[in-house]
FIKOLZA-1660 file (N, C-alpha, C; in steps of 0.1 Angstrom, whole numbers, plus 5000, padded with zeros to 4 digits):
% residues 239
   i   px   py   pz ch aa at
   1 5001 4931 5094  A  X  N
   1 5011 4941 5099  A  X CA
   1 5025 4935 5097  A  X  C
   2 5026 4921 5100  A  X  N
   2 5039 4917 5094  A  X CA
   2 5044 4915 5088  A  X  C
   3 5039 4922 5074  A  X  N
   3 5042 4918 5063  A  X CA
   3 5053 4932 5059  A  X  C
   4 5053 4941 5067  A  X  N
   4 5064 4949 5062  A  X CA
   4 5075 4947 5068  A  X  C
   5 5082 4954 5057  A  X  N
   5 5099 4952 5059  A  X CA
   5 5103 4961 5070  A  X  C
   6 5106 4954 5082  A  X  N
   6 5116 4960 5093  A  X CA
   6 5126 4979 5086  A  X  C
   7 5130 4975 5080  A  X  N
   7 5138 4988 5075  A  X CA
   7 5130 4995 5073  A  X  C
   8 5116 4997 5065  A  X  N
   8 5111 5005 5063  A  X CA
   8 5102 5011 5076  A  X  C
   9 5093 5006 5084  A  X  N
   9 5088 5007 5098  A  X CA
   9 5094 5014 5104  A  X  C
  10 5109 5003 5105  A  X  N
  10 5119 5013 5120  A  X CA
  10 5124 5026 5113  A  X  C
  11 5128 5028 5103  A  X  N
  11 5132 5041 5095  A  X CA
  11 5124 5050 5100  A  X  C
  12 5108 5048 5098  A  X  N
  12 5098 5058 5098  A  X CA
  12 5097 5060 5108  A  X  C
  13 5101 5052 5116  A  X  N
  13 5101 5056 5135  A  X CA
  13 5109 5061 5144  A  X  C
  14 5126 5061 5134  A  X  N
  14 5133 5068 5145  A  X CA
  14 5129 5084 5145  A  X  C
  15 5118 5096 5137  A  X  N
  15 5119 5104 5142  A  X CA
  15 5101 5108 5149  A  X  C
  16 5093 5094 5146  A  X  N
  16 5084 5099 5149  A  X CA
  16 5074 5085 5153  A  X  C
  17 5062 5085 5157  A  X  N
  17 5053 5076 5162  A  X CA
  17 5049 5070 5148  A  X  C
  18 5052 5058 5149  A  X  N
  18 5045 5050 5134  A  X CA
  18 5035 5038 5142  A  X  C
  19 5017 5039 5136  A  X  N
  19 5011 5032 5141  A  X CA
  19 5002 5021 5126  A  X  C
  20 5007 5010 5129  A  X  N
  20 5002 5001 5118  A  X CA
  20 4992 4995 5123  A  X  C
  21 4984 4989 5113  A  X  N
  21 4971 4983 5118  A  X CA
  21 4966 4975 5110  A  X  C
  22 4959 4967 5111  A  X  N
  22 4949 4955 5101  A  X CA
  22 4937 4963 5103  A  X  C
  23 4927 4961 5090  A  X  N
  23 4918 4966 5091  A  X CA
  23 4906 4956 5096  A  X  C
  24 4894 4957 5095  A  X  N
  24 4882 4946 5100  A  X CA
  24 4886 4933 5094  A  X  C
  25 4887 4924 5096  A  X  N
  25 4886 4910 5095  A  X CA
  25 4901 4903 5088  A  X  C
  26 4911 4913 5086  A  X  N
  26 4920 4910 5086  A  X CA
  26 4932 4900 5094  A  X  C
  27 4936 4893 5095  A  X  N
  27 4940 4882 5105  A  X CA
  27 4941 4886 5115  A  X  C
  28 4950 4897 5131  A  X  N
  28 4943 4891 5142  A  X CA
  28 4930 4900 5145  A  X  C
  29 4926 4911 5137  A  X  N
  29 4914 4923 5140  A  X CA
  29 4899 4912 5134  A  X  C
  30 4896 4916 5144  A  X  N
  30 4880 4909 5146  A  X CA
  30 4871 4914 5135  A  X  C
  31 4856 4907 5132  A  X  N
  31 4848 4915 5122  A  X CA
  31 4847 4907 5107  A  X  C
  32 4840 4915 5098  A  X  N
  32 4839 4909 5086  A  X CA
  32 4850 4921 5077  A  X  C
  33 4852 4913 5064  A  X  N
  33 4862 4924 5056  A  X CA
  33 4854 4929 5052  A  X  C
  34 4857 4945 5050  A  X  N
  34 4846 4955 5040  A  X CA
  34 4846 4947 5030  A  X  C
  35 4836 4949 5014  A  X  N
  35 4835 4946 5005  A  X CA
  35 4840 4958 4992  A  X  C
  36 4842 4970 5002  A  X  N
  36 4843 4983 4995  A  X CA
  36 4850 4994 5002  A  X  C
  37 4860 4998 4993  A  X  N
  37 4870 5007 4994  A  X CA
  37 4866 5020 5003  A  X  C
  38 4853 5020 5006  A  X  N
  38 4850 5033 5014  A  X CA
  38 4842 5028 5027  A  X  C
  39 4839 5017 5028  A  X  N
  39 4834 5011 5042  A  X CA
  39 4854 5013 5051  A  X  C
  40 4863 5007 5043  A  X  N
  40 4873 5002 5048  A  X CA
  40 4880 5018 5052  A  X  C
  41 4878 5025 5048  A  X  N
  41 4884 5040 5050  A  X CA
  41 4874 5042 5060  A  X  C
  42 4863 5039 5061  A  X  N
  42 4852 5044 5074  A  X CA
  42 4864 5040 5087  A  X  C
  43 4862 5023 5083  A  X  N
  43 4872 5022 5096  A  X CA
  43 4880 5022 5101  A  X  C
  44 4891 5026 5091  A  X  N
  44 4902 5034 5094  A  X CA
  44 4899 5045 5104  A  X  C
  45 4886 5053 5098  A  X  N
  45 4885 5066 5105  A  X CA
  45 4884 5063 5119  A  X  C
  46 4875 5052 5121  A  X  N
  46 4870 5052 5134  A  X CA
  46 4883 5047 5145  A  X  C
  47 4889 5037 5140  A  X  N
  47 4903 5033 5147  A  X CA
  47 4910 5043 5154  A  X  C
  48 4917 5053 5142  A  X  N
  48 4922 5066 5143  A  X CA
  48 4914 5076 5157  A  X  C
  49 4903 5077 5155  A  X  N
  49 4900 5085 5164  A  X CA
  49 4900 5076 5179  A  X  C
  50 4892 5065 5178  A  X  N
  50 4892 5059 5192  A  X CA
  50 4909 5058 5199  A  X  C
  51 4919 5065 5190  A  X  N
  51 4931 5062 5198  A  X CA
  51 4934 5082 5201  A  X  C
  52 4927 5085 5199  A  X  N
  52 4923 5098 5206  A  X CA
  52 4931 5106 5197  A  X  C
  53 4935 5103 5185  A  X  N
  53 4941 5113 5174  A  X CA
  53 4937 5123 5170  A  X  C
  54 4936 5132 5168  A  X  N
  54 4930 5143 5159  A  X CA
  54 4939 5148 5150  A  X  C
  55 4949 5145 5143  A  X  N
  55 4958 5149 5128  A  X CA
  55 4964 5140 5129  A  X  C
  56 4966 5131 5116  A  X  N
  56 4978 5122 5115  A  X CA
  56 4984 5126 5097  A  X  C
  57 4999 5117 5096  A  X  N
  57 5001 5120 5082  A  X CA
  57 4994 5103 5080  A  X  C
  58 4994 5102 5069  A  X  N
  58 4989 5089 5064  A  X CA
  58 4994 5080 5051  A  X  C
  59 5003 5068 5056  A  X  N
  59 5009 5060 5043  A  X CA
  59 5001 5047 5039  A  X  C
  60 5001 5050 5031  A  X  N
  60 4988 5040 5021  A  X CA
  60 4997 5033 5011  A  X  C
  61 4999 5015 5012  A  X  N
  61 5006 5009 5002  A  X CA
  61 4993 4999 4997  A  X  C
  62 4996 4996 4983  A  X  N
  62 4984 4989 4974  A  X CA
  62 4969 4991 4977  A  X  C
  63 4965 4983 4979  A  X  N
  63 4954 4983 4987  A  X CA
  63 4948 4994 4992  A  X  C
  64 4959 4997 5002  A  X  N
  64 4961 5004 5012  A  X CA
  64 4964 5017 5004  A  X  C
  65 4969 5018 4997  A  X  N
  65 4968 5033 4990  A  X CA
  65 4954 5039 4985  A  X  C
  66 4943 5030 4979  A  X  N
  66 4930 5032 4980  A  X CA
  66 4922 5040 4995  A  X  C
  67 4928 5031 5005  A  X  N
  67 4922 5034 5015  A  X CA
  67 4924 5046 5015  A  X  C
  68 4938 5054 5021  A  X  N
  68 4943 5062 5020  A  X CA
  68 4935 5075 5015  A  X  C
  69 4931 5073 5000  A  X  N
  69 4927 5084 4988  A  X CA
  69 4913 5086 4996  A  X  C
  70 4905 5075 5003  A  X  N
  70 4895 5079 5006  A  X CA
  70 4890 5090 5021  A  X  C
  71 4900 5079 5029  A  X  N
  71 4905 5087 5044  A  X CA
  71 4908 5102 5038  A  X  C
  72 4916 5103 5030  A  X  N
  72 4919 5119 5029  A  X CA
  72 4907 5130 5024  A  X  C
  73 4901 5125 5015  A  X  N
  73 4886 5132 5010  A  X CA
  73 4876 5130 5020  A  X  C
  74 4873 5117 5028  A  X  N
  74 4861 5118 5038  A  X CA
  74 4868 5123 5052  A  X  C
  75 4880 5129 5057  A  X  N
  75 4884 5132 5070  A  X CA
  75 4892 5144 5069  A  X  C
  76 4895 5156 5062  A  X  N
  76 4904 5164 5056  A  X CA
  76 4910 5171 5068  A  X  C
  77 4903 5170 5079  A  X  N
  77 4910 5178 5091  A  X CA
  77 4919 5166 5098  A  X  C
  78 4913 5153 5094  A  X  N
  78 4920 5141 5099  A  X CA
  78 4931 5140 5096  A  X  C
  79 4931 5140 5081  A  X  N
  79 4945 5138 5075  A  X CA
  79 4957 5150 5074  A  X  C
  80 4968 5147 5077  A  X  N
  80 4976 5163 5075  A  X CA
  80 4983 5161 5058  A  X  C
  81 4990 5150 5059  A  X  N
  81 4997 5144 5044  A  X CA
  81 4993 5131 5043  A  X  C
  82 4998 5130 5028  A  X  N
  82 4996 5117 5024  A  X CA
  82 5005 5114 5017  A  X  C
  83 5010 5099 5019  A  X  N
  83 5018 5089 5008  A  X CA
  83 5012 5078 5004  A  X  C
  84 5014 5078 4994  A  X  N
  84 5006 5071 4981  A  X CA
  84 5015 5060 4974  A  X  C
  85 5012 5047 4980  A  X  N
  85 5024 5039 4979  A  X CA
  85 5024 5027 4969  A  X  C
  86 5026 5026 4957  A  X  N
  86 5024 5014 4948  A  X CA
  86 5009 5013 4945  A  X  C
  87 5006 5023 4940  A  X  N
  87 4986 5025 4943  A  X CA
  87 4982 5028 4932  A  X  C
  88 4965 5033 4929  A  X  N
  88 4965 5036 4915  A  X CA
  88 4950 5048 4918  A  X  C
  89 4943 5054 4910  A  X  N
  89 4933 5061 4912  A  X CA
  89 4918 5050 4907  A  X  C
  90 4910 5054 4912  A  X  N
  90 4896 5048 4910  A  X CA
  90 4901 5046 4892  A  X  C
  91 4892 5035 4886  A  X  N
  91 4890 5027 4873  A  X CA
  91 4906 5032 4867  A  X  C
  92 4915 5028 4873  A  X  N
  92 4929 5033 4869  A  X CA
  92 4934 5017 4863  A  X  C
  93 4941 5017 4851  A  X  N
  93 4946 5008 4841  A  X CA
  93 4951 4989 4847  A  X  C
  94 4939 4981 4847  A  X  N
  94 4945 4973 4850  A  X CA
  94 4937 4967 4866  A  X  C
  95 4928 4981 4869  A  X  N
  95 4922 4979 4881  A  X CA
  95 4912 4969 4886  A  X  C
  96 4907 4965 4873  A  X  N
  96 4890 4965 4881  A  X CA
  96 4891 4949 4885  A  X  C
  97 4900 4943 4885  A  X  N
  97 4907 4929 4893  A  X CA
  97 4922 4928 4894  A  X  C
  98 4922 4915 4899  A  X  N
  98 4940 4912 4896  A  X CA
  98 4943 4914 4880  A  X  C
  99 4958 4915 4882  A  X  N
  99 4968 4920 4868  A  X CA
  99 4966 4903 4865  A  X  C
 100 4968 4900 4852  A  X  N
 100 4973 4890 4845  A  X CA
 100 4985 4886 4852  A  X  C
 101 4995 4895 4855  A  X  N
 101 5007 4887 4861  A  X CA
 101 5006 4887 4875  A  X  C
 102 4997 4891 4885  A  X  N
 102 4992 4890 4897  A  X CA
 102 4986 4876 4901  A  X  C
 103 4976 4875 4891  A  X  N
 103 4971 4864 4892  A  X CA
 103 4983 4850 4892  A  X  C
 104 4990 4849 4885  A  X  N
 104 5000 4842 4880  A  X CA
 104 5006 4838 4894  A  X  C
 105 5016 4852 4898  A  X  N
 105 5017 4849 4912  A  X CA
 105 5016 4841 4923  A  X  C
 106 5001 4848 4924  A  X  N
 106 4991 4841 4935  A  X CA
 106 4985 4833 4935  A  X  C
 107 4988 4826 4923  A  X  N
 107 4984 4813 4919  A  X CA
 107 4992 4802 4918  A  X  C
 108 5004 4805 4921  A  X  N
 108 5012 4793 4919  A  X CA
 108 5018 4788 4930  A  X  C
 109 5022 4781 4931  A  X  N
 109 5020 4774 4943  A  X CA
 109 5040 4771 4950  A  X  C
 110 5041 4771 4957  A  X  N
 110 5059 4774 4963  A  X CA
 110 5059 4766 4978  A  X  C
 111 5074 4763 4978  A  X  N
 111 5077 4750 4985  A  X CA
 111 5078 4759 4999  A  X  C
 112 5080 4769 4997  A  X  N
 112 5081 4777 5012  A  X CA
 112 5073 4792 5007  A  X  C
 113 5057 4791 5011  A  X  N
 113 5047 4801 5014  A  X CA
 113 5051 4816 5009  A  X  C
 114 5064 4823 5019  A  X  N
 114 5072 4829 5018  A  X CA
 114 5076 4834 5002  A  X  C
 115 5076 4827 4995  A  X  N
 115 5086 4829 4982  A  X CA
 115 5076 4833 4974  A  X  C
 116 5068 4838 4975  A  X  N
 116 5056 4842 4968  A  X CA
 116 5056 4858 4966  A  X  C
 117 5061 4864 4978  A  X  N
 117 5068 4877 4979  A  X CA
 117 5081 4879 4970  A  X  C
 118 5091 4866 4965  A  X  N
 118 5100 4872 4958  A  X CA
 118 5092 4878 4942  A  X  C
 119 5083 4870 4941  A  X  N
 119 5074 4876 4927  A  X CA
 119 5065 4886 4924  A  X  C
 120 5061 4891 4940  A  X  N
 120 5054 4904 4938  A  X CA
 120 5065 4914 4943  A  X  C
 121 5077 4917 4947  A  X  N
 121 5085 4930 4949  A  X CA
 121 5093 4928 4944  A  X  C
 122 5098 4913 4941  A  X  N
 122 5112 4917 4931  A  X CA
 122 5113 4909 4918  A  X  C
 123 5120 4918 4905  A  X  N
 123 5123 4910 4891  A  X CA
 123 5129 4897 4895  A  X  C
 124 5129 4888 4882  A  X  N
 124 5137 4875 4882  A  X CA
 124 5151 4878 4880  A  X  C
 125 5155 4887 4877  A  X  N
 125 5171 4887 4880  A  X CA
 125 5179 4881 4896  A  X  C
 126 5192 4876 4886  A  X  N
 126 5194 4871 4901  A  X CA
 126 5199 4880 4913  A  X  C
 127 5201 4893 4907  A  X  N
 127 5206 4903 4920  A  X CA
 127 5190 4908 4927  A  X  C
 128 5184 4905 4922  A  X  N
 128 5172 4914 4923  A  X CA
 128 5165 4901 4935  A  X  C
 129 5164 4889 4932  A  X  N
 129 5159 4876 4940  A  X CA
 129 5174 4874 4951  A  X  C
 130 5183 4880 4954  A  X  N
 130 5192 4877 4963  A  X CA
 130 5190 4888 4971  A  X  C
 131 5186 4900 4966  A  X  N
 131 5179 4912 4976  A  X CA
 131 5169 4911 4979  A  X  C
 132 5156 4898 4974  A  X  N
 132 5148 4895 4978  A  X CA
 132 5145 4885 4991  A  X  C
 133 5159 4874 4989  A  X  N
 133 5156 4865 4999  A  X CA
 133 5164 4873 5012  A  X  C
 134 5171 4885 5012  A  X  N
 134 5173 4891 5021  A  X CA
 134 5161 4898 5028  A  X  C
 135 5152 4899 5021  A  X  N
 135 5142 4907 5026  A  X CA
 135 5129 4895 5032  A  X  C
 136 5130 4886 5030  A  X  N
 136 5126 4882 5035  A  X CA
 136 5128 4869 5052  A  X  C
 137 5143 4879 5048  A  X  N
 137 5147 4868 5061  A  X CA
 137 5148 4886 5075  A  X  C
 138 5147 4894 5074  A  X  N
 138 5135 4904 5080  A  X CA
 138 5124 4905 5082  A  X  C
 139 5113 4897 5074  A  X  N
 139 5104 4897 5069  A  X CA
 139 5102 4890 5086  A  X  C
 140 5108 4881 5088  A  X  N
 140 5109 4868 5096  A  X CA
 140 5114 4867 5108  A  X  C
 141 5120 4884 5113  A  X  N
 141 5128 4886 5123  A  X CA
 141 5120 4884 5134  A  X  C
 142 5105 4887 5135  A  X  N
 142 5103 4892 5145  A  X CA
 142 5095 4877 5151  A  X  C
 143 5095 4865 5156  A  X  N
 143 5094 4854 5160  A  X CA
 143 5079 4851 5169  A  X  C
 144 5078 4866 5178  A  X  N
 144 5068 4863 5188  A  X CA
 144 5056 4869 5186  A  X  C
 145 5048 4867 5187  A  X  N
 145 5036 4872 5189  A  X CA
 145 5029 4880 5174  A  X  C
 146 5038 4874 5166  A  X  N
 146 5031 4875 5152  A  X CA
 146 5017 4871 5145  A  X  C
 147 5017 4882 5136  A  X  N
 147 4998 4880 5134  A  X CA
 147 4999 4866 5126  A  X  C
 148 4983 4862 5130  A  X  N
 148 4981 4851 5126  A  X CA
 148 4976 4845 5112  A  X  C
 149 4978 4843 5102  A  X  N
 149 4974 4843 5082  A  X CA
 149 4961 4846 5083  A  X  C
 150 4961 4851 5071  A  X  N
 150 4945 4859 5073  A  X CA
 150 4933 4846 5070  A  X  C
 151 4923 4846 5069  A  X  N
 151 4914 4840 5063  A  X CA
 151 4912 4836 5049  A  X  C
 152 4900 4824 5046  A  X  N
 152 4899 4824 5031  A  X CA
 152 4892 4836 5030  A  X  C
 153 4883 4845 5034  A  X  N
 153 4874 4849 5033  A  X CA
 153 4881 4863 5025  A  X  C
 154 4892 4865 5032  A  X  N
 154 4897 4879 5028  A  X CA
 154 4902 4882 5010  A  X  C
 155 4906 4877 5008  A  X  N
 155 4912 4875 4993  A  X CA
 155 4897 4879 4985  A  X  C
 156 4885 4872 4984  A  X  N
 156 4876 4873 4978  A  X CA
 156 4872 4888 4980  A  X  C
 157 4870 4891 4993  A  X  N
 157 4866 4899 5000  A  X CA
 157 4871 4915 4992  A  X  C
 158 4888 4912 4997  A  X  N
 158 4891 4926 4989  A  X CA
 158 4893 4923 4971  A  X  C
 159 4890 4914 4965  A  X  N
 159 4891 4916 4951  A  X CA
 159 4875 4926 4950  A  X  C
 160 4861 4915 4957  A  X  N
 160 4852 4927 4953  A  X CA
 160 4853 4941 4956  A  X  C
 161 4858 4942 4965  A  X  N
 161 4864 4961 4966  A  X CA
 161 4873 4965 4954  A  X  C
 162 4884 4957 4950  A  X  N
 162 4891 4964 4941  A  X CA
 162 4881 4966 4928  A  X  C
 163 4873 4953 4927  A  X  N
 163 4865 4955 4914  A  X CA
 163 4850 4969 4911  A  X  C
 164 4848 4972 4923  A  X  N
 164 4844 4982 4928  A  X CA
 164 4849 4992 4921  A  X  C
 165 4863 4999 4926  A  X  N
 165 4867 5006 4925  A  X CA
 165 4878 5008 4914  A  X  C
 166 4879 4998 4904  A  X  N
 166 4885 4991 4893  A  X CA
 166 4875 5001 4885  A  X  C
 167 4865 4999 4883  A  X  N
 167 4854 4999 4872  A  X CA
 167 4850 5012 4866  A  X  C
 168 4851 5008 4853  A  X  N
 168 4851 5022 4845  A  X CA
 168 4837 5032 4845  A  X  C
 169 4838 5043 4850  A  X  N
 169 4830 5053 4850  A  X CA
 169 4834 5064 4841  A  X  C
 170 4825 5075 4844  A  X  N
 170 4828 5087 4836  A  X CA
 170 4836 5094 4842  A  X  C
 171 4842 5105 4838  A  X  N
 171 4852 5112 4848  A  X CA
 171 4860 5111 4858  A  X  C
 172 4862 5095 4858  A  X  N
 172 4868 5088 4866  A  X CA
 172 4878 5094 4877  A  X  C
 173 4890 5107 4873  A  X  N
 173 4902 5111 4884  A  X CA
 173 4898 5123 4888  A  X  C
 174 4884 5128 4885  A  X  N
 174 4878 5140 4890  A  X CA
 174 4878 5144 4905  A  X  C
 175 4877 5130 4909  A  X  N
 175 4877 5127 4923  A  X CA
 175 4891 5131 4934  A  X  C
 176 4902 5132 4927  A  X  N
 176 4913 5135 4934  A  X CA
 176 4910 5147 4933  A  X  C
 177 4909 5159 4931  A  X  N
 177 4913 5170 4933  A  X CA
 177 4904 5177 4942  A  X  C
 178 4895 5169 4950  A  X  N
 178 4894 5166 4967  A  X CA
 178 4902 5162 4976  A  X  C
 179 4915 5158 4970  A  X  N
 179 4926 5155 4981  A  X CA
 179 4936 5168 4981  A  X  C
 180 4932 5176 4989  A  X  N
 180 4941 5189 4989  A  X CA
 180 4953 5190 5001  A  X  C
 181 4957 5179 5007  A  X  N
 181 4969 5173 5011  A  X CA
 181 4977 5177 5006  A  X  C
 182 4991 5178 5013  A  X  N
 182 5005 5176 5005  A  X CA
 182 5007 5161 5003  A  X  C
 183 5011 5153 4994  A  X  N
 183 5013 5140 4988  A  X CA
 183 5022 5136 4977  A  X  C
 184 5029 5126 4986  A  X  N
 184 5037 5119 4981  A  X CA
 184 5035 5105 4973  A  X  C
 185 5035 5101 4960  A  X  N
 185 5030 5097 4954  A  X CA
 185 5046 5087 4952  A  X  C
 186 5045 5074 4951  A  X  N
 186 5060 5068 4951  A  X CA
 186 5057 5053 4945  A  X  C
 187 5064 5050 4935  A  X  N
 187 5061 5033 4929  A  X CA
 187 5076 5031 4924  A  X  C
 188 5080 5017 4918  A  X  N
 188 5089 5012 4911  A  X CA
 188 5081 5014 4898  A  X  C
 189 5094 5010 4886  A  X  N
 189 5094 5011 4879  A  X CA
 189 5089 5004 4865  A  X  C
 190 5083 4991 4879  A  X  N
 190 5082 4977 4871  A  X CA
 190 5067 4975 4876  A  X  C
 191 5059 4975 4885  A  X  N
 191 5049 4972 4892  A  X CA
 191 5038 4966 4886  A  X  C
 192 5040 4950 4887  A  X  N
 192 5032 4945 4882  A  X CA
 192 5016 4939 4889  A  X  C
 193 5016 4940 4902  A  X  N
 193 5006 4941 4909  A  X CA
 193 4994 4953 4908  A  X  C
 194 5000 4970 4910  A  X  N
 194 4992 4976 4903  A  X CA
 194 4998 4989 4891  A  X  C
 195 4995 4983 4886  A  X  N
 195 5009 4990 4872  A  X CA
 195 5012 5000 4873  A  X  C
 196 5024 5006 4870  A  X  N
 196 5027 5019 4876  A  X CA
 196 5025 5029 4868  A  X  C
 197 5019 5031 4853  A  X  N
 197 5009 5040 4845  A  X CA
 197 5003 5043 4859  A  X  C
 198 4994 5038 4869  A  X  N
 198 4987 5044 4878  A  X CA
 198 4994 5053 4884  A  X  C
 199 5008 5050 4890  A  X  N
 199 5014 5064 4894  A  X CA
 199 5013 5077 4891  A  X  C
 200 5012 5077 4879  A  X  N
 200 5017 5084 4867  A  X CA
 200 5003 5097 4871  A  X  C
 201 4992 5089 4869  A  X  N
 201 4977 5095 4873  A  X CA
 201 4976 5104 4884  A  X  C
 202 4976 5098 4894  A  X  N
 202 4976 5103 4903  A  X CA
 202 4979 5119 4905  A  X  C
 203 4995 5120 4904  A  X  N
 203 5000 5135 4910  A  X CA
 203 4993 5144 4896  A  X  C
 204 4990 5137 4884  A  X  N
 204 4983 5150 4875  A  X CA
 204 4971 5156 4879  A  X  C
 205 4963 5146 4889  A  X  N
 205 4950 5154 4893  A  X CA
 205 4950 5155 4906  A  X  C
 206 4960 5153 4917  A  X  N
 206 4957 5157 4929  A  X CA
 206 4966 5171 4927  A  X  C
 207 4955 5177 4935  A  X  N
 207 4966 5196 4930  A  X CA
 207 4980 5195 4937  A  X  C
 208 4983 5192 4954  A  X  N
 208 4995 5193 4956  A  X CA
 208 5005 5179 4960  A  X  C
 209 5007 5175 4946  A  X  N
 209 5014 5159 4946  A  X CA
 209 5026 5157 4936  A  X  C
 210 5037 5152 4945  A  X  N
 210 5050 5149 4941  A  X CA
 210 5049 5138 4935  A  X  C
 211 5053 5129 4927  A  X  N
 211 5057 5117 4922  A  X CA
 211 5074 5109 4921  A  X  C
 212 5079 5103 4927  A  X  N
 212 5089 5093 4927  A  X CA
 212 5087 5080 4920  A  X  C
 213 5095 5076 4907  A  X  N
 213 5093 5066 4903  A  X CA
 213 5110 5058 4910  A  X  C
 214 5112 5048 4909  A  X  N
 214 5122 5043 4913  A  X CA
 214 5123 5029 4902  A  X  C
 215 5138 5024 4899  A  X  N
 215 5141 5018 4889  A  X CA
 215 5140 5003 4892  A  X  C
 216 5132 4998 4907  A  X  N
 216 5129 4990 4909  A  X CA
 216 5118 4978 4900  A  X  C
 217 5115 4971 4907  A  X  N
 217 5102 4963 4903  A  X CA
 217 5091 4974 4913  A  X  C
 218 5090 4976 4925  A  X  N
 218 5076 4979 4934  A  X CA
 218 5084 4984 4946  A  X  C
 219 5076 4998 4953  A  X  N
 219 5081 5006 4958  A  X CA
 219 5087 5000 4973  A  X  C
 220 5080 4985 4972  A  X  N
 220 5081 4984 4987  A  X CA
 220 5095 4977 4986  A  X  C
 221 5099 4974 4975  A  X  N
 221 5112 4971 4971  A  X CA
 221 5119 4982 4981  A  X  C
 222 5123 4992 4968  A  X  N
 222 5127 5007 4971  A  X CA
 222 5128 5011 4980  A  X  C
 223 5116 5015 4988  A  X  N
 223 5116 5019 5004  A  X CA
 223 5126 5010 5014  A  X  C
 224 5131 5003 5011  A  X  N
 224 5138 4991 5020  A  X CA
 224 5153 4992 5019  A  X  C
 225 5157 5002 5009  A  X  N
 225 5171 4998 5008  A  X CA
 225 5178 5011 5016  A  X  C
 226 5187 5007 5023  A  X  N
 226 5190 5022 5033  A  X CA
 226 5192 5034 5025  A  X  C
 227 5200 5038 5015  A  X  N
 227 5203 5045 5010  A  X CA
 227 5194 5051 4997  A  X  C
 228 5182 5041 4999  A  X  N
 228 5175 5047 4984  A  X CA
 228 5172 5059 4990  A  X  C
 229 5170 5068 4973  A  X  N
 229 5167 5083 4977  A  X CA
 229 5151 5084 4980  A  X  C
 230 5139 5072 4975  A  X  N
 230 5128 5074 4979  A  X CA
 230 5123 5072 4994  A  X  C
 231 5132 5062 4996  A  X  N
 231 5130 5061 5011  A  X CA
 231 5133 5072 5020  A  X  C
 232 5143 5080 5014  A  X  N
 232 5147 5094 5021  A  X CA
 232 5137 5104 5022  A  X  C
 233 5132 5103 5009  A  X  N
 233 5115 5115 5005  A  X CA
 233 5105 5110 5011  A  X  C
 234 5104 5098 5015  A  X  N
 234 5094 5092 5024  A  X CA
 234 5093 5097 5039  A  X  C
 235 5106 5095 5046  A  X  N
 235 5108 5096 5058  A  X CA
 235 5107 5113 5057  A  X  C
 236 5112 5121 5049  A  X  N
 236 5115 5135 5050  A  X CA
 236 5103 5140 5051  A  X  C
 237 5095 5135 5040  A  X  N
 237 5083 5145 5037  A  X CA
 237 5071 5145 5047  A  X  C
 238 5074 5132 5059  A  X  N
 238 5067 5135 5067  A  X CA
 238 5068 5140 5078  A  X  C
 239 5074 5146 5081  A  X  N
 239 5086 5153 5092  A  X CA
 239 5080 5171 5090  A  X  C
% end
C-alpha cells in the first residue's frame, strides 16, 4: 500500500472515501498469494464485502488492473465504475511474463532499493529522473507504521498468475464485453512494464470505455503531477 504516490491517494480523497489494501499474502495481509488472476479478485470480493460495502467504484493499477477486469465481470452489482490503470486485457501483447525491459529492471541491482522505481515510472531523461527522485522522496513521507517488504514467495507467485492470464487463447478480448461498467482506461505513453498497445485493447471491447494516453513513461507517473489533465479524469470520473 505504500507504494503509492501520496498526491495521487490524497487527490482521490479530498472528495471521497479511498480504501487501499494488500491482497492475501502480500506484505502485512496474512495467507498464501493466489497463483491466479481470479482467486485474487475472489478476494478482493470477500474483503469488500466484510467491510459492509455493497457498491464501490474500483481503481485497478498493473497487476491490479487484472484484478479489477475480473471483480467487475464476477461482482456487477459490486462494482459501480472502473479504472483501468497501466493494465492490459487477458493474452494481451507482451503478457504471458515479464517484458524484456521489466525483467532488466528487476534485475538489476541499486545502491538504494528505492531507485528501482526510477526505471519502472520514469524515462532516463534527466527531467524525467529529477521528477522521479521527487517522487520518491513522497514515496517515503510517511515514516510510521509502514508495510513491511513483501516476501520471496510473492514475485514467483504473481508471475504464475500473469502467465496464466498472459497466455494465448482463442478469442482472447471476448471477455470484456462483460464489463458493462463505465471505465476509465488510463496509461503513459511509454509503458514498458505492461505495454501500452494493451491500452489501446481494452476500450475497443469493453462497450462503455474511455481511453487516456498521456506523454509520460507509465500512468502512475501521470496521475501524480497536480495539474495533469489524467489525473483530473481520474478524480472526476469518479465522482
Amino acid at each position: 500500500m505504500d507504494h503509492w504516490d501520496p498526491l495521487v491517494t490524497d487527490g482521490l480523497a479530498r472528495n471521497r472515501e479511498v480504501i487501499l489494501f494488500n491482497n492475501a499474502g502480500i506484505s502485512s495481509t496474512s495467507g498464501e498469494v493466489p497463483t491466479s488472476i481470479e482467486e485474487m479478485a475472489i478476494n478482493a470480493a470477500v474483503f469488500i464485502k466484510a467491510l459492509g460495502l455493497t457498491e464501490v467504484d474500483v481503481l485497478g493499477f498493473s497487476l491490479g488492473g487484472l484484478v479489477a477486469q475480473e471483480l467487475a465481470i464476477a461482482e456487477p452489482l459490486l462494482v459501480r465504475r472502473l479504472i483501468l490503470v497501466g493494465t492490459g486485457p487477458r493474452s494481451g501483447e507482451g503478457m504471458t511474463t515479464l517484458t524484456p525491459e521489466a525483467q532488466q529492471i528487476f534485475g538489476a541491482s541499486y545502491a538504494d532499493p528505492d531507485n528501482l522505481w526510477l526505471g519502472v515510472f520514469f524515462t532516463p531523461s534527466e527531467k524525467s529522473q529529477t521528477a522521479g527522485r521527487e517522487y520518491l522522496k513522497r514515496f517515503r513521507l510517511r515514516s510510521e507504521g509502514r508495510d513491511p517488504d513483501v516476501s520471496d514467495k510473492v514475485a514467483s507467485a504473481q508471475i504464475a498468475a500473469l502467465g496464466k492470464w498472459g497466455a494465448p487463447r482463442e478469442n482472447p478480448f471476448d471477455y470484456l464485453k462483460a464489463i458493462h461498467q463505465p471505465t476509465l482506461v488510463v496509461n503513459g505513453g511509454h509503458d514498458v512494464i505492461i505495454y501500452t498497445v494493451n491500452s489501446f485493447i481494452l476500450p475497443q471491447h469493453i462497450p462503455n470505455a474511455q481511453l487516456i494516453i498521456t506523454p509520460m513513461r507509465t500512468t502512475a507517473r501521470s496521475i501524480s503531477i497536480p495539474s495533469s489533465s489524467s489525473r483530473t479524469h481520474l478524480i472526476s470520473s469518479m465522482h
